[in-house]
C-alpha positions in Angstrom: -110.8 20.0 110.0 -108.0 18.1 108.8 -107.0 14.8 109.5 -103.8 16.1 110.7 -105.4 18.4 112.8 -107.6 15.5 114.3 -105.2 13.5 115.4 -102.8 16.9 117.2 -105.6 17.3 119.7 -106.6 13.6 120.0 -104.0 13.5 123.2 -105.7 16.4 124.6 -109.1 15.3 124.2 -108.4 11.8 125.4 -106.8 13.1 128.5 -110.2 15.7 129.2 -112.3 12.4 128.7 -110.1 10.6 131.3 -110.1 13.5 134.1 -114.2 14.1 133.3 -115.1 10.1 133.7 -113.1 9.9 137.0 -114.6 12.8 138.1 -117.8 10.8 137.5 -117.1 7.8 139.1 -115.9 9.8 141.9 -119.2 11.7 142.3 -121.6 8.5 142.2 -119.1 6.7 144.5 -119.6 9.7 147.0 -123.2 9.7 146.6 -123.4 6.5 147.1 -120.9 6.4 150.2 -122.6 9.2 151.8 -126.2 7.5 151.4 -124.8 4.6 153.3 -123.6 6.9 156.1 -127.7 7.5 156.2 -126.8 10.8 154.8 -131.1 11.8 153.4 -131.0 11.8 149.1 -132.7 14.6 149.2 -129.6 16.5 151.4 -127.1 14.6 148.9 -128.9 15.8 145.7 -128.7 19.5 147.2 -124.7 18.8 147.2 -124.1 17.7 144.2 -126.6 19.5 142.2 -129.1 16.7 141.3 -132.3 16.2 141.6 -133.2 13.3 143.9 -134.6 11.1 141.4 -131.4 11.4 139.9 -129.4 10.7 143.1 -131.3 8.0 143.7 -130.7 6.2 140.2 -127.3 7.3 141.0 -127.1 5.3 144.1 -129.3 2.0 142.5 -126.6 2.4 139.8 -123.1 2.2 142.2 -124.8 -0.3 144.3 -125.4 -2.8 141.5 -121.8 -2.3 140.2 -120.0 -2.7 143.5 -118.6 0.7 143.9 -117.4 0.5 147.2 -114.2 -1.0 145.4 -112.2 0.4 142.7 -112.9 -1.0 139.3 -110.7 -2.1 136.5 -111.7 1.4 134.1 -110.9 3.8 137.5 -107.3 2.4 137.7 -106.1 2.5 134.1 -108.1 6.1 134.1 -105.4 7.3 137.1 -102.4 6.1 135.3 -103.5 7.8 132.0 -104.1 11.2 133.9 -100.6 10.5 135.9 -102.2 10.0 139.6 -100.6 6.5 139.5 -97.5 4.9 138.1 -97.9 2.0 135.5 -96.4 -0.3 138.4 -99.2 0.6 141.0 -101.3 0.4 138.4 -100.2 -3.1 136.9 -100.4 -4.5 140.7 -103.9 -2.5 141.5 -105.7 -4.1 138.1 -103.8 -7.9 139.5 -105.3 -7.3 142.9 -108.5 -6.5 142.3 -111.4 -8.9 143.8 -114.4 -8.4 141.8 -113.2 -9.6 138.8 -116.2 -11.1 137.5 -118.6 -11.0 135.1 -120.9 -8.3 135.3 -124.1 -7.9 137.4 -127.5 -6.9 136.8 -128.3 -3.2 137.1 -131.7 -2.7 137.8 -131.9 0.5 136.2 -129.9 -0.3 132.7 -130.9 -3.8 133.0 -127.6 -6.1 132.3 -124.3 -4.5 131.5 -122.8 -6.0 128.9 -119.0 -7.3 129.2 -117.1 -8.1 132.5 -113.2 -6.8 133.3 -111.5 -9.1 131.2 -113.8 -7.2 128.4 -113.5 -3.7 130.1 -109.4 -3.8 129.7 -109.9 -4.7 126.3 -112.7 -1.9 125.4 -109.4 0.2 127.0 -107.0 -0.9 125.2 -108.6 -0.4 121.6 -109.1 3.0 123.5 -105.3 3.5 123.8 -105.8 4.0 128.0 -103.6 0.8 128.1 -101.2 -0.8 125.9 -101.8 -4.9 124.6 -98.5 -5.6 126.5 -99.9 -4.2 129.7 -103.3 -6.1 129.0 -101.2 -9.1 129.2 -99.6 -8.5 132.0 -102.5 -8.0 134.2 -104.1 -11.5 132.9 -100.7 -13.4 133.3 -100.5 -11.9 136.9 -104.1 -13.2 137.3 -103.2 -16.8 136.6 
C-alpha cells in the first residue's frame, strides 16, 4: 500500500478507533455500574457476553480507575466522534475532579502516566490539538 493511500484512510480509521474505545469504556463503566446496583457477575457476564472472570477483572479494573466519573480520554474521544462540541469539551476536560496522578490497578499493577500525560498521549494522537492542550491546563490554573 502506498503512502498516499495510508494516509486517505487514516481519518477513517482514527474515527473507528474513537467510536470502538468509547464503546469500551462504556461497556466496563456499565458493568461496573450495574455490579454496584448488586446486579450478580455472573447475570452481568451473560449480558455482555463475557465470561465472569472476565467481568469480574472488568469491574476490579473501573473501580481502580474511578469510572464512575468521566475521564480525560472519554471527553476528547466525544468531540472527535462529534457527540460534543469543542466548547463542552474544553469546559468538561477544565472541570474534571480527578485530575491526579494515576492509581494502582490491582490487576495491571500501576498505570503509567496521569491526565496531564493522557492529553498529551492525545494529542501526539491528533484527538486534540496542542492549542486546545493549552487551553485546558491554563483553565486549570
Amino acid at each position: 500500500m502506498s503512502a498516499m493511500t495510508a494516509a486517505a484512510h487514516e481519518p477513517s480509521l482514527r474515527l473507528s478507533y474513537a467510536r470502538a474505545r468509547l464503546a469500551e469504556i462504556d461497556r466496563m463503566r456499565q458493568v461496573y455500574l450495574a455490579s454496584l446496583d448488586g446486579l450478580p457477575q455472573r447475570d452481568i457476564a451473560a449480558a455482555v457476553h463475557l465470561s465472569q472472570a472476565s467481568v469480574h477483572r472488568m469491574i476490579v479494573r473501573a473501580r481502580a480507575l474511578g469510572m464512575e466519573h468521566e475521564s480525560v480520554e472519554e471527553v476528547v474521544l466525544q468531540r472527535f466522534v462529534g457527540q460534543i462540541s469543542t466548547a463542552q469539551m474544553l469546559v468538561r476536560l477544565a472541570s474534571i475532579e480527578s485530575w491526579v496522578p494515576r492509581v494502582i490497578d490491582p490487576v495491571d499493577g500501576v498505570l503509567p502516566g496521569d491526565s496531564r500525560a493522557d492529553l498529551d498521549e492525545l494529542c501526539e494522537d491528533g484527538l486534540i490539538s496542542e492549542d486546545e492542550v493549552d487551553q485546558v491546563l491554563d483553565a486549570r490554573e
